[in-house]
C-alpha positions in Angstrom: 0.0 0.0 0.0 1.2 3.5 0.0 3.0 4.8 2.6 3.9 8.6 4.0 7.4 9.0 2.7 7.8 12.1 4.9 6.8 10.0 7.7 9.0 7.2 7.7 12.1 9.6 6.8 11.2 11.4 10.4 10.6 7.9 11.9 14.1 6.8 10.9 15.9 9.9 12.0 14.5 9.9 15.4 14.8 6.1 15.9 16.3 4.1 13.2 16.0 0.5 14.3 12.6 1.0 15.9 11.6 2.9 12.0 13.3 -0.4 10.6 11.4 -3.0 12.5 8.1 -0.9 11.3 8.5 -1.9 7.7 6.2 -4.3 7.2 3.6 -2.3 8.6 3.5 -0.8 4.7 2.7 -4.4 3.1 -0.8 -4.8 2.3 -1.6 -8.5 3.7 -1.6 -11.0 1.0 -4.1 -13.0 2.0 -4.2 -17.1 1.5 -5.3 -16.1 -2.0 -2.4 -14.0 -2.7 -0.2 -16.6 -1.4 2.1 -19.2 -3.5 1.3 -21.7 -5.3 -2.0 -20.1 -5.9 -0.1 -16.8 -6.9 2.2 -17.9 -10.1 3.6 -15.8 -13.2 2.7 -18.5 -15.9 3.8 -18.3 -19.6 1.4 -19.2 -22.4 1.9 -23.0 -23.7 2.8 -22.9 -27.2 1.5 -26.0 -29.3 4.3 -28.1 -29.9 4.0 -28.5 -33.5 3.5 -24.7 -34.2 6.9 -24.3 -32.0 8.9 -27.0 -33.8 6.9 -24.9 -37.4 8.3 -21.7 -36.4 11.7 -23.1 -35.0 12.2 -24.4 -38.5 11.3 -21.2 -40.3 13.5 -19.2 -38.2 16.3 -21.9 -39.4 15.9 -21.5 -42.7 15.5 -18.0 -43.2 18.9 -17.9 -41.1 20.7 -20.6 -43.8 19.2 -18.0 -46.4 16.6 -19.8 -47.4 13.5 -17.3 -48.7 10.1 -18.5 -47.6 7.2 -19.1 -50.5 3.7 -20.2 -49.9 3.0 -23.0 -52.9 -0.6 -24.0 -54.3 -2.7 -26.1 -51.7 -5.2 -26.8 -54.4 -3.9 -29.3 -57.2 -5.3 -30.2 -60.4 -5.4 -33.9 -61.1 -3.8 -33.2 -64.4 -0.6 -31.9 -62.7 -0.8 -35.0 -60.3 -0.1 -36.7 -63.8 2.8 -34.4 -65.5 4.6 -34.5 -62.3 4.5 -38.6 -60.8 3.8 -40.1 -64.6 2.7 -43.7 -64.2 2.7 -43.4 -60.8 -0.3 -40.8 -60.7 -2.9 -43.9 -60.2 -1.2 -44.9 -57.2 -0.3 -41.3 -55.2 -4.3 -40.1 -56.8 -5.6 -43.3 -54.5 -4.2 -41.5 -51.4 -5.4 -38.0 -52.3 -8.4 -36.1 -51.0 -10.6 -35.0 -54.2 -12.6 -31.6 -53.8 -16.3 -31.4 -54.0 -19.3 -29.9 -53.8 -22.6 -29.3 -53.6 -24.3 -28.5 -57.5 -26.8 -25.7 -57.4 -30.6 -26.8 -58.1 -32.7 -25.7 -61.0 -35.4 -24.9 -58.8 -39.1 -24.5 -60.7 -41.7 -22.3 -59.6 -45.3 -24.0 -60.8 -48.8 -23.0 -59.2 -47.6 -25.5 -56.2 -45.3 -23.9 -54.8 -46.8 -20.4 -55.6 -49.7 -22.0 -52.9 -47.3 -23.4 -50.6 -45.4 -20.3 -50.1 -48.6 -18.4 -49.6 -49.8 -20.7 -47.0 -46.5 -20.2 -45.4 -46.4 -16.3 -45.2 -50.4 -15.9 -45.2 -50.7 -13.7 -47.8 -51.3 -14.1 -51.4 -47.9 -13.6 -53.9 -48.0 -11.0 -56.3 -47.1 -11.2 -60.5 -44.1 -8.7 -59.7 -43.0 -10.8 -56.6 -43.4 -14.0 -58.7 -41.5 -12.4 -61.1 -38.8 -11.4 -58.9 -38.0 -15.0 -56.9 -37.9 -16.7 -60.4 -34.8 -14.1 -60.9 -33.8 -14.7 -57.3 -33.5 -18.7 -57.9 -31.9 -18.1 -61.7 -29.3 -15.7 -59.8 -28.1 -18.9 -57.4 -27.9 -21.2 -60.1 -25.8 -18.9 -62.2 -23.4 -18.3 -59.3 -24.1 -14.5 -59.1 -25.8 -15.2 -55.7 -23.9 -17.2 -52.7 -25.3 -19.6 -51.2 -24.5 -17.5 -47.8 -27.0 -14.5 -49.4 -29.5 -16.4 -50.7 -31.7 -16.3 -47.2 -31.2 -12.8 -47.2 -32.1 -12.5 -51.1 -35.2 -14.6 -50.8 -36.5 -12.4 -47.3 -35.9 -9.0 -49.2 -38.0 -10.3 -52.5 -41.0 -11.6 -50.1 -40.8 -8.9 -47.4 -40.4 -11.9 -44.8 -38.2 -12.8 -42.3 -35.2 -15.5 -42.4 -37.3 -18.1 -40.5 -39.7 -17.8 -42.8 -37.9 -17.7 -45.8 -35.7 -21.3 -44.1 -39.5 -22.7 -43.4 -40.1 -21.8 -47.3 -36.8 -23.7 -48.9 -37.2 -26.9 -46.5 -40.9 -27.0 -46.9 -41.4 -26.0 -50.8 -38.7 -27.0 -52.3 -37.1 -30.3 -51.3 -34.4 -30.4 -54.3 -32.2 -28.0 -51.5 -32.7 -31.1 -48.8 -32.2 -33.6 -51.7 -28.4 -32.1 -52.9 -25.6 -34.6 -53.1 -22.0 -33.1 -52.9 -20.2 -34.0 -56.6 -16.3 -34.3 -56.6 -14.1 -31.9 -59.1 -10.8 -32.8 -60.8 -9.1 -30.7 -57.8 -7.1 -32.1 -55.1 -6.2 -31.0 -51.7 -1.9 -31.2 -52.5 -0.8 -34.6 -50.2 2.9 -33.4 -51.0 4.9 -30.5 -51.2 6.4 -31.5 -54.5 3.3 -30.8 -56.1 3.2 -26.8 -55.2 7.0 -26.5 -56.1 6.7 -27.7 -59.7 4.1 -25.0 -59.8 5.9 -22.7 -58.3 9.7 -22.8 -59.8 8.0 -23.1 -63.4 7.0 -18.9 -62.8 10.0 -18.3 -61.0 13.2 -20.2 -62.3 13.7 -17.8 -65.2 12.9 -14.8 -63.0 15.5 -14.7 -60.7 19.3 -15.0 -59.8 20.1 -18.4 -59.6 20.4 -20.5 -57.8 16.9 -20.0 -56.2 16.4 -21.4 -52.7 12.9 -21.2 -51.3 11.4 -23.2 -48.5 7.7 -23.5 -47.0 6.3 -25.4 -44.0 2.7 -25.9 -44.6 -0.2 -28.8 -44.5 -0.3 -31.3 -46.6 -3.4 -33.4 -46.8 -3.1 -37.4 -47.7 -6.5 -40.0 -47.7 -4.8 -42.6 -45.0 -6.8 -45.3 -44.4 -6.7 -44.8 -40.9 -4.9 -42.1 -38.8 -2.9 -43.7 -36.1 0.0 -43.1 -33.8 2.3 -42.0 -36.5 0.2 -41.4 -39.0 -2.0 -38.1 -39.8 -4.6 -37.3 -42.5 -3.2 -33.7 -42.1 0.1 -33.3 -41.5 2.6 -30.3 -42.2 5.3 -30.1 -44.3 9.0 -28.5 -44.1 10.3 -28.5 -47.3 13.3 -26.7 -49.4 14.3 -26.8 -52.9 17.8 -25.5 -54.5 17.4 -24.5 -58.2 20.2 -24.1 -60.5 22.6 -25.1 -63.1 25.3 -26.4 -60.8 22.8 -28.3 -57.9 24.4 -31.7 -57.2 23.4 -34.3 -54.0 25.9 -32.6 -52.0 22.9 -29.8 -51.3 20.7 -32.3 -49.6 24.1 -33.8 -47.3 24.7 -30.0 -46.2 21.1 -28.7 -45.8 20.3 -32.0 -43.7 23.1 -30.9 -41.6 22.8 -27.3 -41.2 19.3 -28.0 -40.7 18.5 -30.3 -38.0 22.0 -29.1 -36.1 19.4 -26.4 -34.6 17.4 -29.3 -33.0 20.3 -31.1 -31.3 21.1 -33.5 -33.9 25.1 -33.6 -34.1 26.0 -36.6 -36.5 24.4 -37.7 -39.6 24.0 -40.7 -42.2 22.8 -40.8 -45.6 21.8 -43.7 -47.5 19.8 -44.9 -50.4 15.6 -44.7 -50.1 14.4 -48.2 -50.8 11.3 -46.2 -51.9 12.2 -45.0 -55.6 9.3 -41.7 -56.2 9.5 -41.1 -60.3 10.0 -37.2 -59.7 13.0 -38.2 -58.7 16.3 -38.8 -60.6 17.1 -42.6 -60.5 19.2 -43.7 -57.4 19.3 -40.0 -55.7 16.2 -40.4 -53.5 18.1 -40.3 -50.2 17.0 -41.1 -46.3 18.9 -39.1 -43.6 19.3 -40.6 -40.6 20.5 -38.2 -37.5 21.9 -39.5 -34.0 19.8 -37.5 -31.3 21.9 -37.3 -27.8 18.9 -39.2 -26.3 17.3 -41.3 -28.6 20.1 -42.4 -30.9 20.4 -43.1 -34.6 16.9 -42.0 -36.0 15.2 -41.2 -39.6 14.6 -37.3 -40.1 14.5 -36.5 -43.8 14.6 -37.2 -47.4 16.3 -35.8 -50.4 16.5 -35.9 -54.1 16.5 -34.2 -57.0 13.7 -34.0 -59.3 13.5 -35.7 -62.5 14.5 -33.5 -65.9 11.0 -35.7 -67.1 8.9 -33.9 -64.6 10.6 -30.6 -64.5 10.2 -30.6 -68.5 7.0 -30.7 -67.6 6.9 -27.4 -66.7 9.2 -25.7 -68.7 12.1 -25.8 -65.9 15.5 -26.1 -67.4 17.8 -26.3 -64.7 18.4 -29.4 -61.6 16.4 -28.6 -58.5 17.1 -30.7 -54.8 14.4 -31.1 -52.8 14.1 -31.8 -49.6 11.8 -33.0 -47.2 11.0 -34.0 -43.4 7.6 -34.1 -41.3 6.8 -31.5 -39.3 5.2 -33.7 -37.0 7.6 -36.4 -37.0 10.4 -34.0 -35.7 7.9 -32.8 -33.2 7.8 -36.3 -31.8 11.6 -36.7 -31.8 11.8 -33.0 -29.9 9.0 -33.6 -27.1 9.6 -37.9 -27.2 6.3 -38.5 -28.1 5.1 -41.8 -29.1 1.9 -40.7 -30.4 2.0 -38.2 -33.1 -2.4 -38.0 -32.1 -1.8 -36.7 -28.8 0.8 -34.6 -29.6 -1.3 -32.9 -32.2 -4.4 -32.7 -30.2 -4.1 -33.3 -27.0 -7.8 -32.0 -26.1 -8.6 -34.9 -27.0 -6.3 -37.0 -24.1 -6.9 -37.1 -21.1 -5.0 -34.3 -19.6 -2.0 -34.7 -17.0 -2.0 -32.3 -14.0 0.9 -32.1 -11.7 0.5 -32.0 -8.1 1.5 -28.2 -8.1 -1.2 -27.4 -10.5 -3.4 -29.4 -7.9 -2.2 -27.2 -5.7 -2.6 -24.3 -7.2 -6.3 -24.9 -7.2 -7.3 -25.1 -3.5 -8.5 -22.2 -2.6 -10.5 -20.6 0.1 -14.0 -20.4 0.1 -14.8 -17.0 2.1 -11.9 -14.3 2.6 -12.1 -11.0 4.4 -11.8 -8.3 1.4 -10.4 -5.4 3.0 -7.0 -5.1 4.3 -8.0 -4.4 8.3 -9.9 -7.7 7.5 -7.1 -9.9 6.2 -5.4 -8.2 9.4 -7.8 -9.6 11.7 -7.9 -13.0 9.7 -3.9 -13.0 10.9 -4.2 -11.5 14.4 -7.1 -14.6 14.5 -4.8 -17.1 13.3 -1.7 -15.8 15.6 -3.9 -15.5 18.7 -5.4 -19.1 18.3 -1.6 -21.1 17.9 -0.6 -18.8 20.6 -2.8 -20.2 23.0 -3.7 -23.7 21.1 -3.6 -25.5 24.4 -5.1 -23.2 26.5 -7.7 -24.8 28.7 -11.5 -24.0 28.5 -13.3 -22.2 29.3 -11.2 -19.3 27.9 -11.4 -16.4 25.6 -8.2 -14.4 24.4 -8.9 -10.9 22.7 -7.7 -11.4 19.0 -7.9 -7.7 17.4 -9.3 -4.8 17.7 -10.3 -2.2 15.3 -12.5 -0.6 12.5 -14.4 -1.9 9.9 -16.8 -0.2 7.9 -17.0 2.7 10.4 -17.5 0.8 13.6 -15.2 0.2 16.3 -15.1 -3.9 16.5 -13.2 -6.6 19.4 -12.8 -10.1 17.7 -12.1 -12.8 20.8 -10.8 -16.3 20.1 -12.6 -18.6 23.0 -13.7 -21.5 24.0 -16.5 -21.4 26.4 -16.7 -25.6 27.6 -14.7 -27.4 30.3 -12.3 -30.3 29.8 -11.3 -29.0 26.3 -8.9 -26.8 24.8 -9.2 -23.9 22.9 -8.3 -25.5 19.5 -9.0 -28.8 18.1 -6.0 -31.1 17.3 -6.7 -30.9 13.4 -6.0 -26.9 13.2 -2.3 -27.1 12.8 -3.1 -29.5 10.1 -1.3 -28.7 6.5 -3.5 -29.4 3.1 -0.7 -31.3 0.6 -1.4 -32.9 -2.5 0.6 -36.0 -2.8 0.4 -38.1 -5.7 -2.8 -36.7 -6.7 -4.6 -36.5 -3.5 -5.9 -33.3 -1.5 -4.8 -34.4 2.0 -5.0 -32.0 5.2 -2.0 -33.6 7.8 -0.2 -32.8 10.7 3.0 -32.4 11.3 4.2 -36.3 12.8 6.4 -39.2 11.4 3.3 -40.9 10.3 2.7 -38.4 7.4 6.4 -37.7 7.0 6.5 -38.6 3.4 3.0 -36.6 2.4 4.8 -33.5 3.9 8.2 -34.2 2.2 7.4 -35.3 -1.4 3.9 -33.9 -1.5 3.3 -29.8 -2.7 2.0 -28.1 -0.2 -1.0 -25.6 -0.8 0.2 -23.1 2.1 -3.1 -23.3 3.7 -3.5 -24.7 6.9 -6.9 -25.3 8.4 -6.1 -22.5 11.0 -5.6 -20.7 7.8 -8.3 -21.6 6.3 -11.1 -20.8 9.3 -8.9 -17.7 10.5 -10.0 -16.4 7.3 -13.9 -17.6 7.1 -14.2 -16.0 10.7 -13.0 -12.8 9.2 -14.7 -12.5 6.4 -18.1 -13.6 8.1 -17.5 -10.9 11.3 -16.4 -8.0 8.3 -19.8 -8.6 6.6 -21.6 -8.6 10.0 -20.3 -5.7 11.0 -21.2 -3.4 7.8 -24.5 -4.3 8.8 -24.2 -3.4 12.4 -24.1 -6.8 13.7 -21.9 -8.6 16.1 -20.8 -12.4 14.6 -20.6 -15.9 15.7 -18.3 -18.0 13.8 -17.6 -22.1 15.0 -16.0 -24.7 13.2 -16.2 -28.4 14.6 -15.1 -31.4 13.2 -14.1 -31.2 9.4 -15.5 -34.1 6.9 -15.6 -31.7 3.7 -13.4 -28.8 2.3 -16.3 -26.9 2.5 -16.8 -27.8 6.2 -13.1 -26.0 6.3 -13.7 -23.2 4.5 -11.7 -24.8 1.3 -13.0 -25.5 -2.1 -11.1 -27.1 -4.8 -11.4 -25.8 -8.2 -13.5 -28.0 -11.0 -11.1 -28.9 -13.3 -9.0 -30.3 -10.6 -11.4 -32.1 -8.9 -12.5 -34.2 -11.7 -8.7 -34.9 -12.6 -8.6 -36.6 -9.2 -12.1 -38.4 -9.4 -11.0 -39.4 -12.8 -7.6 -40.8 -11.2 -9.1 -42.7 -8.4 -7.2 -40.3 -6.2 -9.3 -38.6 -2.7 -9.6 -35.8 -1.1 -9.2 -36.2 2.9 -9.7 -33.1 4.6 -11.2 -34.8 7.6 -10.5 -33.8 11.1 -11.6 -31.8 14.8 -11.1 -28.5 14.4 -13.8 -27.2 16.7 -12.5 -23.0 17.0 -14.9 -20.5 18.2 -14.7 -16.4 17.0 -17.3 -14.2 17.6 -17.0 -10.1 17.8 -18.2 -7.9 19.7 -19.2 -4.3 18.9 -18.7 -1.8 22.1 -21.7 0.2 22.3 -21.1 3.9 20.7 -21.2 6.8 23.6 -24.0 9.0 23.0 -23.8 13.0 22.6 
């Protein structure tokens, strides 16, 4: 909070260690909700294939690579210039585009009455007139099929609804559409966009040309599994020029995957022989991680003069080739490229300090003379844990909302003590579980590898006294606050946060928050002297 500077510079000249010692006097109380783990300076979770996407661009703009965006959209025709008589074969794993045709819709004397029925009013010539137009304008394609609600209201001065009620009701052919495939395919490799690409550019620019793009790539698997996507990305480079050789592929591989911890390579012959391809230059690189050894990364080659003839290129281009998401699960040690690409789907690991993080209190004092008297509560109460009853210790005194307020810590029965044995108990999550525990040999190993939550339950009912007596006493009222035995967080003034709670019903894990706490608070408010 903010302090008087002037004051505290008098303070210290007059008496320096006395001014010293009255330091934290400035702090504004943190509260258990202010405390750690609960407080935390988190950074945003990137998704891992995005990171290992951007990693690579950053990698190969820095080898001086320039990035280009190639066609995601593919004509079957080019499918054929580009893989020759393999086309049958890579078109079986492609994903055609379709779409829906556009109706011919009539309008006879049916649907005239129909569409009267519907709106209760009879259809003028003009407005007959008009939706034929309407109708003629979707099939031609000058009217979206986003607009066409809106067309239709505006030419019968109705509303959507009714216009919806209209096109399911009167005219079926809408319901009755079946989507019709084109000759255009979603590009399943990254070969397809450069051939379309280097044929505008090769005769354009300085060579040699090197480009590179990471983007999807879209291949008809005939089921996705765990290393094996329906949409995957792509990182891919190509080197154009009159000089190119194999030795491009050896030292981009190299410079490459350096930059994700890869420090020796291998290269050797692909048993899989693609026809873009020169004959016996499709190469596999093999990379030795630090921690999971010798593994495949890439492939290389350089196209066929066939194919790039094709497209008018005259020069040798190297391409090469690795899976976005099959780095990713290298990087992160993934065994399931699913998981790792959508993990909302997975069920969801949550460390214990996460647990942790989300215990929280369920009623707090909200101003700062309250959180004081939460503390002066919680102080007073271990103070005199052991005191015997009856007895009653003054906890704090002081003013909220206006009014002058005594909060007293008692016990008023014999042959008991003024807190119960489960107050000094600690909450810990251990292994999962939400467990409140005192400090004693028997719960050693909860309190040394569990993460504590930094609440106890003196904590914990400190604070629900406070708040309750701080609410009371805006309203003029003097409060009564007891806590007995504990069998629910709720019973403790604790609430765990949803997420959390279903990871540990989920996990077979408990929560045991169990315990006699049996403290007693209530306030008094001294009666004001009247003028």
């Amino acid at each position: 909070m903010r302090f008087d500077v002037e004051e505290f510079k008098k303070r210290a000249r007059e008496d320096f260690e006395h001014a010293w010692h009255e330091g934290p006097s400035v702090l504004t109380p943190a509260g258990v909700s202010g405390r750690y783990p609960r407080l935390r300076y988190t950074r945003a979770t990137p998704h891992p294939i995005f990171e290992i996407v951007q990693r690579l661009r950053e990698t190969y703009l820095a080898m001086g690579f320039d990035e280009a965006m190639n066609p995601l959209i593919v004509e079957e025709s080019d499918i054929y210039r580009q893989f020759g008589p393999e086309a049958m074969a890579v078109l079986d794993r492609v994903f055609y585009l379709g779409g829906l045709p556009r109706p011919n819709v009539g309008i006879a004397r049916k649907q005239l009455d129909e569409i009267e029925a519907i709106l209760g009013r009879a259809v003028s010539p003009g407005t007959e007139e008009k939706l034929r137009e309407t109708l003629h304008g979707y099939k031609k394609g000058t009217i979206d099929g986003d607009e066409l609600t809106h067309e239709l209201a505006a030419v019968l001065e109705a509303d959507d609804a009714a216009v919806v009620h209209i096109l399911d009701a009167v005219f079926p052919e809408f319901r009755e559409l079946a989507p019709e495939s084109s000759r255009n395919t979603l590009r399943s490799h990254m070969t397809s966009g450069w051939f379309l690409t280097l044929s505008s550019l090769w005769e354009k620019r300085h060579l040699p040309i090197r480009l590179f793009s990471v983007d999807r790539c879209f291949r008809r698997e005939q089921e996705e599994g765990p290393t094996r996507l329906m949409a995957y990305h792509s990182a891919s480079c190509v080197v154009a020029g009159e000089d190119v050789t194999l030795e491009e592929g050896k030292a981009i591989s190299e410079a490459l995957l350096s930059a994700f911890g890869f420090t020796e390579f291998r290269f050797q012959p692909d048993e899989k022989r693609s026809k873009y391809y020169m004959p016996e230059t499709q190469t596999e690189v093999y990379a030795r991680h630090p921690v999971l050894g010798w593994v495949e990364v890439a492939t290389f080659g350089i196209y066929s003069p066939s194919a790039l003839a094709e497209y008018g290129i005259g020069v040798p281009v190297m391409n090469l080739g690795l899976g976005v998401e099959r780095l990713a699960m290298i990087a992160y040690q993934s065994n399931d490229i699913r998981q790792l690409t959508h993990p909302q789907f997975f069920p969801q690991e949550i460390s214990d300090r996460e647990v942790a993080g989300a215990v929280h209190l369920r009623e707090e004092p909200r101003t700062v003379a309250g959180k004081r008297m939460a503390e002066a509560i919680r102080a007073t109460a271990a103070e005199h844990a052991t005191a015997p009853g009856p007895c009653a210790f003054t906890a704090w005194k002081g003013e909220i909302a206006g009014r002058e307020v005594e909060v007293i810590v008692e016990e008023p029965e014999s042959n008991t003590k003024l807190c119960g044995p489960a107050c000094a108990n600690e909450v810990f999550v251990h292994d999962g579980s939400v467990l409140g525990v005192p400090d004693i040999e028997k719960w050693a190993t909860v309190r040394q590898e569990g993460v504590s939550t930094g609440i106890t339950y003196l904590d914990a009912v400190s604070s629900l006294a406070a708040a309750r007596i701080e609410e009371a006493a805006r309203c003029g009222e003097e409060a009564h606050v007891q806590v007995k035995m504990s069998k629910l967080p709720s019973d403790v003034n604790l609430r765990i946060e949803e997420y959390a709670m279903r990871h540990i019903t989920d996990h077979n894990k408990k929560v045991d928050l169990r315990g006699p706490v049996f403290l007693t608070v209530r306030s008094v408010i001294p009666e004001q002297p009247t003028r």
